[in-house]
VOFIDO-670869 format. One record per residue: x, z, y of N, C-alpha, C, O, CB in turn; residue in three letters. Coordinates in steps of 0.1 Angstrom, whole numbers, plus 2048, in hexadecimal, padded with zeros to 3 digits. Atoms other than C-alpha are relative to their C-alpha. Glycine has a CB too. Layout:
BEGIN
  nX  nZ  nY caX caZ caY  cX  cZ  cY  oX  oZ  oY cbX cbZ cbY code
   X   Z   Y   X   Z   Y   X   Z   Y   X   Z   Y   X   Z   Y  ALA
...
This chain:
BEGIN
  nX  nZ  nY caX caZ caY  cX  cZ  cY  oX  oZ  oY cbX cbZ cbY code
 808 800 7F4 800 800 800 809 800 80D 806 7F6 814 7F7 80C 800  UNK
 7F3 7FF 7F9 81E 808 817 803 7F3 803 801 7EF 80E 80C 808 7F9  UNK
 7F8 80A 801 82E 7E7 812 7F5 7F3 807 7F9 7EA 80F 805 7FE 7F0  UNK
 80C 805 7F9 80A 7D7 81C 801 7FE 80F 802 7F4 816 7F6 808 7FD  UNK
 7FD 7FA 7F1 80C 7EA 83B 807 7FB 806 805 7F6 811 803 80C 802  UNK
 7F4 805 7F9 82B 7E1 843 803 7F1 803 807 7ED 80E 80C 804 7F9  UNK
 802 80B 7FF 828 7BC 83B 7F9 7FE 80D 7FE 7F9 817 7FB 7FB 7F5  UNK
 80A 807 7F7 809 7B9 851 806 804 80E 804 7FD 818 7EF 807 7FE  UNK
 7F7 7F8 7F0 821 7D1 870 804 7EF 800 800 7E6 807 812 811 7FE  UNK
 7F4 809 7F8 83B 7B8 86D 7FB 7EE 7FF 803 7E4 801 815 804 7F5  UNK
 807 80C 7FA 821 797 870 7FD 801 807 805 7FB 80D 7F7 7F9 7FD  UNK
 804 7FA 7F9 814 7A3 886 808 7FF 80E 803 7F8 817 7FE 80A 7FA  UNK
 7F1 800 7F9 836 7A7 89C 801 7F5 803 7FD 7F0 80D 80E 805 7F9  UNK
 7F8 80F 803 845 786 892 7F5 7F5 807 7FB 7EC 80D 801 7FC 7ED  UNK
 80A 806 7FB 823 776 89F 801 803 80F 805 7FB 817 7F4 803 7FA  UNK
 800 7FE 7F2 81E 788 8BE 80D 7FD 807 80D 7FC 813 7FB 80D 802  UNK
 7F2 805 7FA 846 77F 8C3 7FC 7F3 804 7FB 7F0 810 80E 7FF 7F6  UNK
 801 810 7FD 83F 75A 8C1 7F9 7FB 80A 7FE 7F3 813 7FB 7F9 7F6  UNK
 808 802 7F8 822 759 8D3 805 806 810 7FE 801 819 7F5 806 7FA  UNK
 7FC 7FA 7FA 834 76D 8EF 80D 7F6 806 812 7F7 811 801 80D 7FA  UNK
 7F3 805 7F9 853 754 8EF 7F6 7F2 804 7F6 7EE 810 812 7FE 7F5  UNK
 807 80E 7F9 83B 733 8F1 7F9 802 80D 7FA 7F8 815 7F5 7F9 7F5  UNK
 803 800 7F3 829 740 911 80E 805 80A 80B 805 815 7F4 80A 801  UNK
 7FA 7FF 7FB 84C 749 91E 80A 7F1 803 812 7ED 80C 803 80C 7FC  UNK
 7FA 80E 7FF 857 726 917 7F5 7F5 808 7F8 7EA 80C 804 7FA 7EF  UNK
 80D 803 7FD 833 71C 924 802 803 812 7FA 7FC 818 7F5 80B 7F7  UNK
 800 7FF 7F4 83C 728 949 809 7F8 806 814 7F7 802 801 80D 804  UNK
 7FB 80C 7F7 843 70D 963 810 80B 807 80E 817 808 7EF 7F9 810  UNK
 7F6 7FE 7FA 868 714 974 801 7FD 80B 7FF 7F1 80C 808 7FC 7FB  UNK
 802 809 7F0 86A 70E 99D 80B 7F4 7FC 814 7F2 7F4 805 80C 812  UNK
 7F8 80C 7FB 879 6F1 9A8 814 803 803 81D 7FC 7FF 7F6 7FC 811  UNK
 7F6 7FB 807 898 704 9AC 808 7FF 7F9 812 7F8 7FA 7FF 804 7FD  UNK
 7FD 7FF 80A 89F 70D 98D 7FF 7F4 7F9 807 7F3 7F0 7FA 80A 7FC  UNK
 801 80E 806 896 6E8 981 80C 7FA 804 814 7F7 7FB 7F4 7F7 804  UNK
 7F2 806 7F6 8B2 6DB 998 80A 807 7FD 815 801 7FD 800 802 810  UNK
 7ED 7F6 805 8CD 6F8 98D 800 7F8 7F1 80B 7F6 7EC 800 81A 7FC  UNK
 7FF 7FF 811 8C3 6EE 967 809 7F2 804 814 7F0 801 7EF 7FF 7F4  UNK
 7F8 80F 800 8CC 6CA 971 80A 7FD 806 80F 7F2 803 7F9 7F6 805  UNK
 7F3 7FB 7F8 8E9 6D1 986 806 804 7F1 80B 7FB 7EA 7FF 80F 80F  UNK
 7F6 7FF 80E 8F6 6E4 965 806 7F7 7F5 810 7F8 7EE 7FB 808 7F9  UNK
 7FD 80B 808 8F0 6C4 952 807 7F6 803 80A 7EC 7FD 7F6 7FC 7FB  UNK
 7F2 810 7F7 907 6AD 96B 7F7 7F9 802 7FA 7ED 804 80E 7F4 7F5  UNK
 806 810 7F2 8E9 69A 97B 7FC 804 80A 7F1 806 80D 7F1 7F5 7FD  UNK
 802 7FB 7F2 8EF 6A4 99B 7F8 7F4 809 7F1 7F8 812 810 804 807  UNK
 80A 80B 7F8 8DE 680 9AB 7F1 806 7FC 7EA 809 805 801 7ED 7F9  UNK
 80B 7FC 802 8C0 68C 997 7FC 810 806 7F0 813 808 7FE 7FD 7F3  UNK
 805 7F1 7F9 8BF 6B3 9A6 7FD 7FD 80C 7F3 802 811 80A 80C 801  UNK
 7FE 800 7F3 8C6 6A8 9C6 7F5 7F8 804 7EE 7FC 80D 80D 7FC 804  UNK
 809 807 7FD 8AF 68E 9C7 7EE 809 7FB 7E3 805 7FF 806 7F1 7F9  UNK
 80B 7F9 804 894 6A7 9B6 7FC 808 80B 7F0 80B 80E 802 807 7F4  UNK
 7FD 7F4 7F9 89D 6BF 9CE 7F8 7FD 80F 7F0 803 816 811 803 801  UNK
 805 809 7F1 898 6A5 9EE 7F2 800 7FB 7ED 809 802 806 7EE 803  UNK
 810 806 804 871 698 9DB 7FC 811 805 7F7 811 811 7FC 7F9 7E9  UNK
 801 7F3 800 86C 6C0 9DC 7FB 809 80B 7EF 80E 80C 80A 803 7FD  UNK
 7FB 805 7F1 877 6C6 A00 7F1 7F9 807 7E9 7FF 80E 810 7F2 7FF  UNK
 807 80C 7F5 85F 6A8 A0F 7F0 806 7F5 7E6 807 7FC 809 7E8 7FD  UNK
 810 7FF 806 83F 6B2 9F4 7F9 810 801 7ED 811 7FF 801 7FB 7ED  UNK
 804 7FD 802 83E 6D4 9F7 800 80A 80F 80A 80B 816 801 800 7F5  UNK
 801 7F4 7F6 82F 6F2 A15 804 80B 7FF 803 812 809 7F6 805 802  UNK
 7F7 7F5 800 841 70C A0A 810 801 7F9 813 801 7ED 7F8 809 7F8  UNK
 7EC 805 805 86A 709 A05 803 80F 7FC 802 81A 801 80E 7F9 810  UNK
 7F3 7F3 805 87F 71E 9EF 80A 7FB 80A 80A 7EF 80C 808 801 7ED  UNK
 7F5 7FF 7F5 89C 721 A09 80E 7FA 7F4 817 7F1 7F6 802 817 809  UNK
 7F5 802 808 8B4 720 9EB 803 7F4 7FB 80E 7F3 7F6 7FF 807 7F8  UNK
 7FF 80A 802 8B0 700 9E5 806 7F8 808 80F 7F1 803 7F7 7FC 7FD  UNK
 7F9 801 7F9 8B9 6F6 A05 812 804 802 81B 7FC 805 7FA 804 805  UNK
 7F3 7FC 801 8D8 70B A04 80A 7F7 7F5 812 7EE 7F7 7FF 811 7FD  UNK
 800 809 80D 8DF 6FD 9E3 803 7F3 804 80F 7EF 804 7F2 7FF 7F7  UNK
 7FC 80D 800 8DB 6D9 9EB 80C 7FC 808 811 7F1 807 7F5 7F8 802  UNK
 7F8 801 7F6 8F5 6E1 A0B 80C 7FF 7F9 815 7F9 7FD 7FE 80B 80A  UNK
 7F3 7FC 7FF 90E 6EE 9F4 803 7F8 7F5 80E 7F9 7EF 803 810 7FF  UNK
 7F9 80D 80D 90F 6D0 9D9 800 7F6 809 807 7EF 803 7F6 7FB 7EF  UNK
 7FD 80A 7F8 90F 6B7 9F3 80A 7FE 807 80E 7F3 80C 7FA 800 806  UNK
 7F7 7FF 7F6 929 6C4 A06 80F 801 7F8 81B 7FF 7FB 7FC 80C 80A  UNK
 7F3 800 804 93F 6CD 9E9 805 7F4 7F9 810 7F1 7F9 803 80A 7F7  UNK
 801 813 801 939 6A8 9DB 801 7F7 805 800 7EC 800 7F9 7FA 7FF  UNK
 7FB 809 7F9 944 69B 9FB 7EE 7F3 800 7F0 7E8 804 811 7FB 7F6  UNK
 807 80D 802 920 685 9F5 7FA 7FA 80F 7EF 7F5 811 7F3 802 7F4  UNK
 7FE 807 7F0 924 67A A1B 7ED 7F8 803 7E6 7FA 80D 812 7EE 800  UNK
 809 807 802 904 664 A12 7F0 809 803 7E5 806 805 803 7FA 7F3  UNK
 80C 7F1 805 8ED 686 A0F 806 80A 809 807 816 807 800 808 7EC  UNK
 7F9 7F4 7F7 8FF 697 A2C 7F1 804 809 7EB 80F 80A 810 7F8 80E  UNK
 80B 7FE 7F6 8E1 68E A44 7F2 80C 7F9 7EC 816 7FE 7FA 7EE 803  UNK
 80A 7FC 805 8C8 697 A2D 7FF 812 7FA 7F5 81A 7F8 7FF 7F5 7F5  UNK
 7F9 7F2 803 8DB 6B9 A23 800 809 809 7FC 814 807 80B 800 7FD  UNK
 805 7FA 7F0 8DB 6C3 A45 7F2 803 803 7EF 80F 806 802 7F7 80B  UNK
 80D 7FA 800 8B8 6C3 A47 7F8 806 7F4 7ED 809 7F8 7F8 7F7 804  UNK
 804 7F7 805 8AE 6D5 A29 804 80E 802 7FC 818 800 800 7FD 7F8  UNK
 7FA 7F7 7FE 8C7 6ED A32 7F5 809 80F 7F1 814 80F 80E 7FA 803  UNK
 806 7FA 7F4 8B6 6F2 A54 7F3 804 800 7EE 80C 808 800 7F9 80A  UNK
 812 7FF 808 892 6F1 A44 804 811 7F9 7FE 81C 7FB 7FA 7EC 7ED  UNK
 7FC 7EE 808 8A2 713 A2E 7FF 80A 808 7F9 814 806 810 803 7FB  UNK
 7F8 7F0 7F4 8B1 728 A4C 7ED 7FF 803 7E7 808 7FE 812 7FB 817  UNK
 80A 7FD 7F8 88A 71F A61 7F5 803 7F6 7EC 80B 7F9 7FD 7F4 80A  UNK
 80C 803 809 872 719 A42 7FA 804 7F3 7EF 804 7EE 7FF 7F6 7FD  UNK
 7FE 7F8 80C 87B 72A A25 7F2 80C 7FC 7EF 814 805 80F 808 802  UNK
 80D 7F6 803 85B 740 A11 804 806 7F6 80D 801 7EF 7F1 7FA 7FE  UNK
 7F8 7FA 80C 85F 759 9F6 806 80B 803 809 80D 80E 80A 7F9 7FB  UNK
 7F9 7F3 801 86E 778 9F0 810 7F7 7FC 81A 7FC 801 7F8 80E 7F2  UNK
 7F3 804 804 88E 761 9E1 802 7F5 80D 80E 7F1 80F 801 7F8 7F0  UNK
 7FC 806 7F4 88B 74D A01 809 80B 809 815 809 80B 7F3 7FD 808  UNK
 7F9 7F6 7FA 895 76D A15 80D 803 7FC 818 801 802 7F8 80C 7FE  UNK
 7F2 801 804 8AE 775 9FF 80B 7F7 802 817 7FB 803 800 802 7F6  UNK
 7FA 80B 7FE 8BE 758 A03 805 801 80E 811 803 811 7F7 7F5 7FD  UNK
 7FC 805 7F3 8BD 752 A27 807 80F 805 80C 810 811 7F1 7FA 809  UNK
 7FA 7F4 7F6 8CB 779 A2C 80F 801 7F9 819 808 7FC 7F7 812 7FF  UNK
 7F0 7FF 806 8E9 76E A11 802 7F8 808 80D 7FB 80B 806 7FE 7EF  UNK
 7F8 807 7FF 8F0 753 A22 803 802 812 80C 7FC 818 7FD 7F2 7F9  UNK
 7FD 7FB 7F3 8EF 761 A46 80B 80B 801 811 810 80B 7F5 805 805  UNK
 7F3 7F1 801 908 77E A36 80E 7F3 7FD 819 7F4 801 7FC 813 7EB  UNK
 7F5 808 801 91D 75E A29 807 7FB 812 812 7FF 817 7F9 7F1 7F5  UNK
 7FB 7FE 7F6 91F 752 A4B 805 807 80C 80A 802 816 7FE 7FB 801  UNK
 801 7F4 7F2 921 772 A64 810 7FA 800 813 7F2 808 7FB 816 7FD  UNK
 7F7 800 7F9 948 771 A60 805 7F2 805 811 7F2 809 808 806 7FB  UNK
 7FB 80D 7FB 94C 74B A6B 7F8 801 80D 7FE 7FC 816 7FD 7F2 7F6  UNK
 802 7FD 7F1 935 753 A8A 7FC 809 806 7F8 809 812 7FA 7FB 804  UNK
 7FE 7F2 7F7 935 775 A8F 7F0 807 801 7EF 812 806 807 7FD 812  UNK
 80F 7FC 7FE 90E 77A A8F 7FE 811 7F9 801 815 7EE 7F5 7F2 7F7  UNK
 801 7F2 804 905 79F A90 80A 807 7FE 809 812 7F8 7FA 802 7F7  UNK
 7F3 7F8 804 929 7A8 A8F 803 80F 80A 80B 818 809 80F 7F3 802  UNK
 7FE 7F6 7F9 922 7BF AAD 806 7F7 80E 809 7FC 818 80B 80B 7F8  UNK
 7F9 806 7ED 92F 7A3 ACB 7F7 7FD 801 7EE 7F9 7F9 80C 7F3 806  UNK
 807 802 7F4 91F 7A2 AE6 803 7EE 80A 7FD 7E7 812 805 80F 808  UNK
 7FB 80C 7F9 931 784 AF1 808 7F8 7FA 80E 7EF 7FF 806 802 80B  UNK
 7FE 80D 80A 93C 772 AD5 80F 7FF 802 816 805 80A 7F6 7F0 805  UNK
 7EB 800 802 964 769 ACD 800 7F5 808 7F7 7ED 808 80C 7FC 7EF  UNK
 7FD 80F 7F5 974 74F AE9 80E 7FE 7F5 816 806 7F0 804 803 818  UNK
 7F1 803 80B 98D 737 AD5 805 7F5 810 800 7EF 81A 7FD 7F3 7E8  UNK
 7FB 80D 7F5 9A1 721 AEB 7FD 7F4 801 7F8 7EF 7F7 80C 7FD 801  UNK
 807 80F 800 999 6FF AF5 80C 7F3 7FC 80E 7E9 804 7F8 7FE 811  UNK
 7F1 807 801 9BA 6EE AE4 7FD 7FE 7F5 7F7 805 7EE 80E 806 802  UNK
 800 802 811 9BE 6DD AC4 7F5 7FD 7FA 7F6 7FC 7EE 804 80A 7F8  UNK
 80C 802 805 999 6D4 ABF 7F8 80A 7F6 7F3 808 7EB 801 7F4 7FB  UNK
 801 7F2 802 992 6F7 ABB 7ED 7FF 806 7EA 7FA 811 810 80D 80B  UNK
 80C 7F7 7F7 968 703 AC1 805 809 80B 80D 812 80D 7F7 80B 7F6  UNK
 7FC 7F2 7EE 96A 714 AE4 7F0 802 805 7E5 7FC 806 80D 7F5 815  UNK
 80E 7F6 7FA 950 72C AF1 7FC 80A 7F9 800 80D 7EE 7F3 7F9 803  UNK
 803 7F1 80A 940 748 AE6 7F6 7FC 7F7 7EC 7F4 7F9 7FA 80E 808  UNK
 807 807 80C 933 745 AC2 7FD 812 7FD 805 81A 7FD 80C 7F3 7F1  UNK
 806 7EE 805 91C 76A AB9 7F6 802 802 7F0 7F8 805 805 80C 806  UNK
 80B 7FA 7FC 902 77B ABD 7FB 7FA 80C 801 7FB 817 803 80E 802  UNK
 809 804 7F5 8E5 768 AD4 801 7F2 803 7F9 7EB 809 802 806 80C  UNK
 7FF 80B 801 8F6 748 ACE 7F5 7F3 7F7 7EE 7F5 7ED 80C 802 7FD  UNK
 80E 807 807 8DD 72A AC4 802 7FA 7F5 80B 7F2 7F3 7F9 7F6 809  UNK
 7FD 808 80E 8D9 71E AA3 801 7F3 7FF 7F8 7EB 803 7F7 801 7F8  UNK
 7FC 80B 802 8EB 702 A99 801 7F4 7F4 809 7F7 7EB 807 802 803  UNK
 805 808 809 8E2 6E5 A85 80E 7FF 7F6 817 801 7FE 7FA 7F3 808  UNK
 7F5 7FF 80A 900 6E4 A69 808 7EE 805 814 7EC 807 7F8 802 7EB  UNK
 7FA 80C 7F9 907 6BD A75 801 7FD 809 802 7F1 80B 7FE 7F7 7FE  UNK
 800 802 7F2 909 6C0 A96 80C 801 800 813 809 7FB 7F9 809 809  UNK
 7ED 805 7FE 92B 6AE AA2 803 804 80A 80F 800 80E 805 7F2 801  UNK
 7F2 7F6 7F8 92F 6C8 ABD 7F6 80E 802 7EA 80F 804 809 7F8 815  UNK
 805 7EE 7F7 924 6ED AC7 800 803 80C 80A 806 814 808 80B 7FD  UNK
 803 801 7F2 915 6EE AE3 800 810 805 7FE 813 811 7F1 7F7 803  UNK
């Protein structure tokens, strides 16, 4: 009788397992995560281009995707997807929704603070000299947001 019992426990288990992994294989993945999968598989034309259809179709942006498509474009040199990289990027920082939007846009505002000083505590931003094709003026705190392809800093 025992052995009964136990059979019927561990069907029981083994069932409600399966059934438990096919609805976990059953849940849609964001757009995102579709684009990292395909990024991992080496078709970066196809993420990127998933990523753009994505971008243009949908009202609420994961930010990370933006960030994302900035930082395979740029380390790919794909000159071709500069324009278009720029503006998802800038759609991220203004447009981004989500609790992983936020996160995002506050890692990547901690990535850049020490390249412009934002929230570092100046009041008046670092002066570099105007030699050597050096940025000059004050770059910090109150300064206006700048588009990532903009061919100067105003």
């Amino acid at each position: 009788m025992n052995l009964f019992r136990y059979s019927i426990l561990v069907g029981c288990v083994v069932s409600f397992w399966c059934s438990g992994a096919e609805l976990l294989q059953a849940q849609p993945t964001s757009a995102y995560q579709q684009g990292m999968e395909q990024l991992y598989r080496g078709d970066v034309n196809e993420a990127l281009a998933f990523w753009e259809t994505n971008y243009e179709e949908q009202s609420r942006l994961d930010a990370r995707i933006g960030f994302e498509y900035m930082r395979v474009v740029t380390e790919r040199d794909l000159a071709e997807r500069f324009e278009s990289a720029t503006d998802m990027y800038y759609r991220a920082l203004l447009n981004g929704t989500g609790a992983n939007s936020r996160i995002a846009v506050r890692q990547e505002i901690e990535r850049l603070q020490p390249i412009v000083g934002i929230g570092s505590g100046q009041t008046g931003g670092t002066k570099k000299k105007r030699n050597s094709g050096r940025i000059s003026g004050d770059i910090g705190y109150g300064s206006t947001l700048l588009r990532p392809a903009q061919s100067m800093n105003d």
